[in-house]
N, C-alpha and C positions, 0 to 999 in steps of 0.2 A: 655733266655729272658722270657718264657713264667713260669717257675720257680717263677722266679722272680716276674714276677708280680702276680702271682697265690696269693703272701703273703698279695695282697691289693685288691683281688678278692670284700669285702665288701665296699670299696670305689671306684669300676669304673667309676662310674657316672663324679666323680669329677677329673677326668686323659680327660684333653682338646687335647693332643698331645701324640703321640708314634711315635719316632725316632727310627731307627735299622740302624746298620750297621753291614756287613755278609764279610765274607772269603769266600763264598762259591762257588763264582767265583774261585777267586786265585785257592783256593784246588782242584779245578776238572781241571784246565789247571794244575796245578805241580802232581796233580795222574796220571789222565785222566780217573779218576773214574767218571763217573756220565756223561759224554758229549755224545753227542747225535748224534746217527750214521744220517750221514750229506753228501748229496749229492751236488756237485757244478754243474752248469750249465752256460759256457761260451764259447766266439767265437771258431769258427773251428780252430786250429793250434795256443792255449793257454793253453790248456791242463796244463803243466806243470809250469806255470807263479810261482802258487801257493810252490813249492819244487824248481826253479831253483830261486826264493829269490832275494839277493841281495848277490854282493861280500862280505861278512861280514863271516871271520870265528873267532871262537871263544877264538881258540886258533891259535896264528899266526903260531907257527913254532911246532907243533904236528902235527906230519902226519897222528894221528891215531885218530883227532878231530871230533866227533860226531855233527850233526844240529839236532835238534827237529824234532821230528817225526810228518809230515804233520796233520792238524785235518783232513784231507779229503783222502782217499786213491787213487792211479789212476785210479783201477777200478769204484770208485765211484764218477769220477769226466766226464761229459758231455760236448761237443762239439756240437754246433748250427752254419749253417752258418749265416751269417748276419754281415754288418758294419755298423758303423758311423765313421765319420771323428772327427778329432779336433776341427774342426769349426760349428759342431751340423748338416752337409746334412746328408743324408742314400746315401751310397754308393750301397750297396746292402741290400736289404730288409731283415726280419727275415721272415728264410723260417719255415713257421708255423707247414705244415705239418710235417717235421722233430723235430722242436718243440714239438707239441702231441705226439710224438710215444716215444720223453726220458720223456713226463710229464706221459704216460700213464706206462712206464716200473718204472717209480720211486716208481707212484701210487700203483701198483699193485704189486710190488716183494723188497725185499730187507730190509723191516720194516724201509726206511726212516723215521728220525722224526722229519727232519728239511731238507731245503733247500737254499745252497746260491746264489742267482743270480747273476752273475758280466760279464757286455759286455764293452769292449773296447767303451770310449770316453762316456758314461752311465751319467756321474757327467754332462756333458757338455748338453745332450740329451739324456733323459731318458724312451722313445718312445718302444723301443727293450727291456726293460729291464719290463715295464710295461705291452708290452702283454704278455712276458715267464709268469708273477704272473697269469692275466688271461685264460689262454692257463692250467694252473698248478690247478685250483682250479675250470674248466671246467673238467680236468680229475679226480677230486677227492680226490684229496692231503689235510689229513687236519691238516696237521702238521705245523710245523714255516716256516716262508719265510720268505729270508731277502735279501733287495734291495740292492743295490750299493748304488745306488743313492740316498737312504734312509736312508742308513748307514752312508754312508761317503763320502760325495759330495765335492770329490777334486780327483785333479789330481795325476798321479803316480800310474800304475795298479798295481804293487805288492802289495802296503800298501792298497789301496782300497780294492784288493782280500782278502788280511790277516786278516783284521777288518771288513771284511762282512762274513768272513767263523769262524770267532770265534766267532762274533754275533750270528751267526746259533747253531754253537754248544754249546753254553750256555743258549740259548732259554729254551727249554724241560724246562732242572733242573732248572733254577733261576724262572720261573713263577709259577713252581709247588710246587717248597719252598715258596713263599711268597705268592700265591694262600691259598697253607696250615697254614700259619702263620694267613693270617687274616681271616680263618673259628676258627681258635683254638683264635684266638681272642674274637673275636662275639661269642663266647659257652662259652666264659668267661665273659661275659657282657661288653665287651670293647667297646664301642662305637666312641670313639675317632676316627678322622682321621689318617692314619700309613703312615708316609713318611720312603725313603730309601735315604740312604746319598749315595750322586754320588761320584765317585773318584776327582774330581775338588771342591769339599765343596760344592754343592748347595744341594739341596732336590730333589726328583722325587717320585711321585704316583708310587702307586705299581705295576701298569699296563703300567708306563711307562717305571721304571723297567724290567719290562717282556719281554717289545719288544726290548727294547735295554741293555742287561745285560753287552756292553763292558762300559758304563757308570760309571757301580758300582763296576769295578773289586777291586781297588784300593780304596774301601770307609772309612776302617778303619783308616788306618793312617791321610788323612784330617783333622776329628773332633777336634784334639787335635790342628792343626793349627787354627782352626778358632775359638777355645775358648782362643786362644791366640791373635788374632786378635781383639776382643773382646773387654780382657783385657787390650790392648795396646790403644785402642782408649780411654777406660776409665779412664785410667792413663797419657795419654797424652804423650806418647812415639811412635817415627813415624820408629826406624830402632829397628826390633827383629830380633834376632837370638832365633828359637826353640829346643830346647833341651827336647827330652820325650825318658828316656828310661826303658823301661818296664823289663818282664822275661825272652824274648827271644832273643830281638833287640832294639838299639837303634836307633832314625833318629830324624836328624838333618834339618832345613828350615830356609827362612828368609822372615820377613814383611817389605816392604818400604811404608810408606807414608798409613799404612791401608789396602796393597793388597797383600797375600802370592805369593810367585812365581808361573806360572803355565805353564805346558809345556804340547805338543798337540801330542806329541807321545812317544808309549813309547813299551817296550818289556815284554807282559805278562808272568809270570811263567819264569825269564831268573833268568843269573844266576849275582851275582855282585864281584867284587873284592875292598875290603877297599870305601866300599861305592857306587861303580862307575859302572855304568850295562855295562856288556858282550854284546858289539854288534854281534847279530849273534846267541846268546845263548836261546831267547824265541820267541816269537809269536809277531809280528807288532800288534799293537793297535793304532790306531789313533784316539786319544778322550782326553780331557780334564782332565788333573787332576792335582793336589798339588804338586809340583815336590819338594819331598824330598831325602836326601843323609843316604842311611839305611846300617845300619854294626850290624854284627853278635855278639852283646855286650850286654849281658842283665843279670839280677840277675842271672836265669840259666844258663851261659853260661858254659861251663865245661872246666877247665884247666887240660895240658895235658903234657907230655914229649918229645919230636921227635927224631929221631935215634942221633941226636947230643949231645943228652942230653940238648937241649935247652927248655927253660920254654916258653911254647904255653896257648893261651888264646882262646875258639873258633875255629871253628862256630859252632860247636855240643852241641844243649841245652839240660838241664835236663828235661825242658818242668816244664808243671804243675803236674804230676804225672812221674816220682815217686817225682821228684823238688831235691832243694838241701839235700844233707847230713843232715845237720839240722834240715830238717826239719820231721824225722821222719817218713816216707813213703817208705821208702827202698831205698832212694838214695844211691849209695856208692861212685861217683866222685865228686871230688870236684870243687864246684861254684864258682863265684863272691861273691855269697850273705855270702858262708861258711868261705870267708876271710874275709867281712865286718863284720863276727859276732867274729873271732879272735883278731881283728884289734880293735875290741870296740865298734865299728860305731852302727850296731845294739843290739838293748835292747837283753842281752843274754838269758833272763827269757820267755819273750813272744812277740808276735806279735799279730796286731789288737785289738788294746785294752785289752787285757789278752785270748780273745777270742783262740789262734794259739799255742802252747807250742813249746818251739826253745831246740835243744839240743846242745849245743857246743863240749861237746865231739866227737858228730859223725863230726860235722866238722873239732874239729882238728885230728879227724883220717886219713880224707879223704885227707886234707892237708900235712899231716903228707907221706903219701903214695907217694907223688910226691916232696916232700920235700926230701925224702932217696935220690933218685939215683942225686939230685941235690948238694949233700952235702951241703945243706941251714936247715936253722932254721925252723918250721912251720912258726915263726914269718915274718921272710924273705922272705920265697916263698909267703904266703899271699900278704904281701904288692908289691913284684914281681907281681902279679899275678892283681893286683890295679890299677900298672903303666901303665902294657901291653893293660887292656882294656881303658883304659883311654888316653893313645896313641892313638886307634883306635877309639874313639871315636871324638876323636880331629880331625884326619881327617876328619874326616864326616864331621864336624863343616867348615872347611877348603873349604870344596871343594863347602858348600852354598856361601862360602863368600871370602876370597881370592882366591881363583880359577876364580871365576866373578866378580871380579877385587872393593870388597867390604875390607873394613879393618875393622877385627873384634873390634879393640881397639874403633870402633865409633857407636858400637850395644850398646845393652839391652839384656842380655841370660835371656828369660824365660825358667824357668826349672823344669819339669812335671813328668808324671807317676811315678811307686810305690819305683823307684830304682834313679829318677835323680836328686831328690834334695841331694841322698848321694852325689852322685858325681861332681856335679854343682861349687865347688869353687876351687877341684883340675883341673877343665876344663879350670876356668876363668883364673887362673892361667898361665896356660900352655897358652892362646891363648890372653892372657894379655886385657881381657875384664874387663872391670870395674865397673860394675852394674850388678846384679843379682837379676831379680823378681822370686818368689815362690808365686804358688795362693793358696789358702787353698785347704785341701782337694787334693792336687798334685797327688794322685792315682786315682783318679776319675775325673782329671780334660776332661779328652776326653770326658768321657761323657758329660759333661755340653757341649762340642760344638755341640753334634746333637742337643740340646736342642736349639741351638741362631739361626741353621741357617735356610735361606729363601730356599725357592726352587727356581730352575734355570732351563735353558734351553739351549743349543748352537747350534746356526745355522751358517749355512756358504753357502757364493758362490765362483765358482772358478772364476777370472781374469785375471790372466796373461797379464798383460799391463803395459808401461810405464805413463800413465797415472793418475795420483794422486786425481783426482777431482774425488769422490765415492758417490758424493750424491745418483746417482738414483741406483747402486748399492745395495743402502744402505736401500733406501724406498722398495727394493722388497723385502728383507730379513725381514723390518719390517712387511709389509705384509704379509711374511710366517710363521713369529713367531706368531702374534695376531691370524691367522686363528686357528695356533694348538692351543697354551693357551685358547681360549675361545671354541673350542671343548673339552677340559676339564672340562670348565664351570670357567675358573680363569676371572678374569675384572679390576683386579688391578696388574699393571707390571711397570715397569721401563728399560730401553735398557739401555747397555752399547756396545759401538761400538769398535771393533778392528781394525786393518789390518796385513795381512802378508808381509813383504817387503823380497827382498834381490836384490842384486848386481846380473844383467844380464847375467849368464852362471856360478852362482852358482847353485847348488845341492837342499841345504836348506836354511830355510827362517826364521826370526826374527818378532814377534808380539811385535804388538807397540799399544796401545789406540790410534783413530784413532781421530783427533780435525781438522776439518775443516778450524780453523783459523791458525794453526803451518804448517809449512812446514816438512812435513811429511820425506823430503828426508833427510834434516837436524839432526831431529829428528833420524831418524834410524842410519846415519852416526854417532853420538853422544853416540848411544847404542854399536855399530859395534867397536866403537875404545873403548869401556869402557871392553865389553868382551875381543875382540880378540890382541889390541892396536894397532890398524892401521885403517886405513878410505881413502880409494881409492876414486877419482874422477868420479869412474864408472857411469855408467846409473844405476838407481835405478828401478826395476819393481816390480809390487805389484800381486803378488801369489794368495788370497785371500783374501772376506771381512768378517767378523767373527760378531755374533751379539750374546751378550749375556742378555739375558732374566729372569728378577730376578725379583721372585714372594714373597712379604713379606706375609711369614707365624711365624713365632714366635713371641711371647710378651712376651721372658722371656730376662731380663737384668740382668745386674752386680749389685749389692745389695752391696751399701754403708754400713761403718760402723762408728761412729762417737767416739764413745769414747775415753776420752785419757786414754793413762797409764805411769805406771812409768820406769824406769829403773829399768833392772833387773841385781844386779849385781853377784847374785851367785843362787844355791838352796839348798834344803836340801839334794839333792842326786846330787853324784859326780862319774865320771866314770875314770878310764884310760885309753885312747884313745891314739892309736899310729898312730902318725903323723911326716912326715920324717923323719922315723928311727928311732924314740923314741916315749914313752909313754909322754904323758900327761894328766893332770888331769883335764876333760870337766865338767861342769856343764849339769845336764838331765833338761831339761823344757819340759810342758808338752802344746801343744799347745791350745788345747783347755782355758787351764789357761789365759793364753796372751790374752791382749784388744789391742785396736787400740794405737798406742806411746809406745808400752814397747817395749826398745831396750837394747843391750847390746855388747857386743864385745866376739867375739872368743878367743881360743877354746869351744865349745859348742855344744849341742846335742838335737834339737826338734823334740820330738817323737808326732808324730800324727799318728789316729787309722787305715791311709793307704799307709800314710808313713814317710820316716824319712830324717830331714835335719842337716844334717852335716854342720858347721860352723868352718873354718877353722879359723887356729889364725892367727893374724893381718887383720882379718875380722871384719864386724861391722856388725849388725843389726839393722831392727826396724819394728814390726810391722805397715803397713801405709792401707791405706782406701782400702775397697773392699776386708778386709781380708789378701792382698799379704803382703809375708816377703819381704823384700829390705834390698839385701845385698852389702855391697860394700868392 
């Protein structure tokens, strides 16, 4: 990033906004490089809440199934006496002095650099949990602390414990990377305000950030929904399915009506199978984010052989260095990308507008290598090798949308990053979708979403009641939201209200927008039988009330284009492109060329300078407003 903008180091003045989004959460929960030796402090006889988890193994019937190794070790984990009930009394008081004497050993031995606090019933009455921080910063502690009740003010001590002790451990490293980001800013004459994309699409200051880094774990993949988001209100389409698939992965989402899916817990650093996350396999997080369906499909991905002699695609990428075959960096397995360039699909001569030189021989070597023991063609296993990821990527697609009981035939697939407009109509195809938007610029489109979006905030209170009427619920949350946003200095918000429902002596619970004038049990019943297909008579009780807090910070839009243009029905450069099984003869356009109205029909080849869209035949196009191809 700071690269990057180093290039426009004489124009800072004029840069209004700086967006970032980081991994750098994710990679320290999948190293455990970087987290921050981390003490917990909770009730006498909990000790172990944190490692005895939930029933969830990862593999059902391995006996020799491994769970994530605790962020907290036993030794490093504290017992205070002290209760509170469910209903917010002190049954037994927090005995303090025992209190001091683990604040005083934290303080003084062990290089603690963070702290998590979590007491039984804390979300409900937060009294025990706010003297430990006082009692802890009396003895001299000046490391992170992180509240329960601050964290994650809902019921359920496991997930409470697990998202307040991965809070803690992300503390350290995430404030001190973006601490250091905006001094190397400001010594760059940046002046701009620097937001951090949260995992759920909003924005967060950098210092809000810091204190809660389970926010941003998941920030990257968002942006690209919510410049699709964007583009769908712009265009006047209310059901997308998002398709971005980049070098390493691809991941699939859907928009109804203007709101990406979003789901409130989730498993940091786990592991997934054809999209779908391994319960049991990472770290509980309970925090808002863009719930998308991600599979191990991307231009690097590397094809391989398995003892059957069966053609495998995945999940081992080539990365960006050494990258594919082709591309001349000492790759020697073969890609996706190295079939895409055998297959015709990409320009054989160069990439990025001449900028990249592509080598095809190392690709049909590489090809060629796992093509022997298959007794297949290079040509063969390539497009083999097309089908398999594109198989898997259809899944992904599947499990946004038929799985949640949506039918792909009545979306819109927008389709994004440097690698998914190649694959975009062998998808639709397959999942017999009918419409196909492409935005310009499709490799760079995630960037444009840190660019749209507001910053946010999520609050919540816990309920547990059959009770439906939440007004005043709902005015204390407002209250607690305006106190923090105008302690940041914000004066212009707007709420959007949730609720959690579920069926009484269920587990989990269903978020529904929360409308005072619908009948809420209706409503959840209506969602209950659209996911699961059934809708019981039960007692309805509402779990929690959720308030989300959306602070408009951007003023960049979608930029109209007006011009017409012609059909296009051929060019001067012509390629052979092999499509089911055979070659044929595409026409290359060169996107940049193309105004607003030129269309044309498949087979065909738009090369643009970050990426490339494949137009299959008995397809059509046309360039239409705001840039996007529209394919059908």
């Amino acid at each position: 990033m700071l690269e990057a903008l180093s290039q426009f180091r004489d124009r800072a003045p004029e840069v209004k906004l700086i967006s970032h989004a980081s991994t750098i959460a994710t990679n320290a929960l999948l190293t455990h490089v970087g987290l921050a030796r981390t003490a917990l402090i909770t009730n006498h006889g909990f000790r172990d809440v944190l490692e005895i988890a939930r029933q969830r193994r990862p593999e059902l019937y391995n006996l020799y199934t491994t769970r994530p190794v605790p962020l907290v070790k036993r030794r490093d984990r504290y017992t205070v006496r002290g209760r509170m009930l469910a209903d917010g009394t002190e049954q037994e008081p927090l005995r303090t002095q025992e209190a001091a004497r683990i604040a005083e050993r934290i303080t003084k031995g062990d290089n603690y650099e963070a702290v998590a606090v979590v007491f039984l019933n804390s979300h409900i009455k937060s009294d025990h949990e706010k003297k430990m921080h006082r009692i802890l910063v009396r003895a001299g502690f000046r490391g992170h602390i992180s509240l329960s009740s601050d964290v994650d003010r809902q019921f359920k001590e496991y997930e409470r414990m697990s998202t307040t002790v991965v809070n803690a451990a992300l503390s350290p490293l995430v404030s001190t990377y973006l601490s250091s980001l905006s001094e190397a800013l400001s010594e760059n004459g940046f002046a701009a305000p620097v937001y951090m994309m949260n995992s759920d699409g909003g924005m967060s200051t950098l210092s809000f950030a810091s204190r809660y880094p389970i926010t941003v774990i998941e920030s990257g993949p968002a942006a690209g929904v919510l410049a699709s988001r964007e583009l769908a209100r712009a265009l006047s389409i209310n059901r997308i399915l998002t398709f971005d698939m980049g070098g390493t992965t691809a991941k699939a989402g859907t928009i109804l009506n203007g709101e990406p899916d979003v789901s409130y817990e989730f498993e940091a650093a786990g592991r997934t199978h054809s999209g779908r996350s391994i319960k049991g396999s990472g770290y509980v997080v309970r925090a808002p984010f863009v719930d998308l369906a991600e599979v191990s499909s991307g231009g690097g991905t590397i094809a391989w052989v398995d003892e059957g002699s069966a053609l495998r695609v995945g999940p081992e990428s080539a990365g960006s260095e050494p990258g594919p075959a082709a591309y001349g960096r000492g790759g020697n397995n073969a890609t996706v990308t190295d079939a895409n360039i055998i297959l015709g699909r990409i320009n054989p001569r160069h990439l990025l507008g001449g900028k990249m030189p592509v080598y095809p021989n190392l690709a049909e070597g590489a090809v060629a290598a796992i093509a022997d023991p298959l007794d297949l063609s290079v040509k063969e296993t390539a497009e083999g090798m097309i089908r398999i990821v594109n198989n898997s990527m259809a899944k992904a697609i599947s499990i946004v949308s038929v799985e949640r009981g949506r039918d792909p035939r009545e979306f819109t697939m927008v389709a994004f990053g440097g690698a998914g407009p190649m694959h975009c109509c062998d998808l639709a195809d397959e999942l017999d979708v009918k419409r196909v938007v492409v935005p310009v610029h499709a490799g760079l489109f995630s960037a444009y979403g840190l660019l749209i979006s507001d910053l946010a905030r999520a609050f919540s209170l816990p309920v547990l009641s059959t009770n439906t009427s939440l007004g005043g619920q709902f005015e204390e949350l407002e209250k607690m939201a305006r106190k923090s946003l105008e302690e940041e200095g914000f004066e212009e918000y707007r709420f959007r209200e949730y609720v959690d429902l579920r069926y009484k002596g269920q587990s989990y619970e269903l978020t529904l927008p929360y409308e005072p004038s619908v009948d809420m049990r209706k409503s959840f019943a209506a969602r209950h039988m659209e996911l699961y297909g059934y809708a019981p008579e039960d007692e309805v009780e509402v779990v929690n009330v959720k308030l989300r807090a959306v602070v408009p910070t951007s003023t960049v839009g979608v930029k109209a284009e007006s011009t017409d243009g012609p059909e296009v029905r051929s060019s001067s450069e012509r390629r052979d492109v092999w499509f089911a099984g055979s070659y044929s003869p595409a026409s290359i356009l060169i996107r940049e060329e193309l105004v607003v109205g030129s269309h044309g029909t498949g087979p065909c080849i738009i090369e643009e300078y970050d990426s490339t869209l494949v137009v299959n035949p008995e397809w059509t196009w046309r360039v239409q407003a705001y840039g996007t191809e529209l394919l059908r």
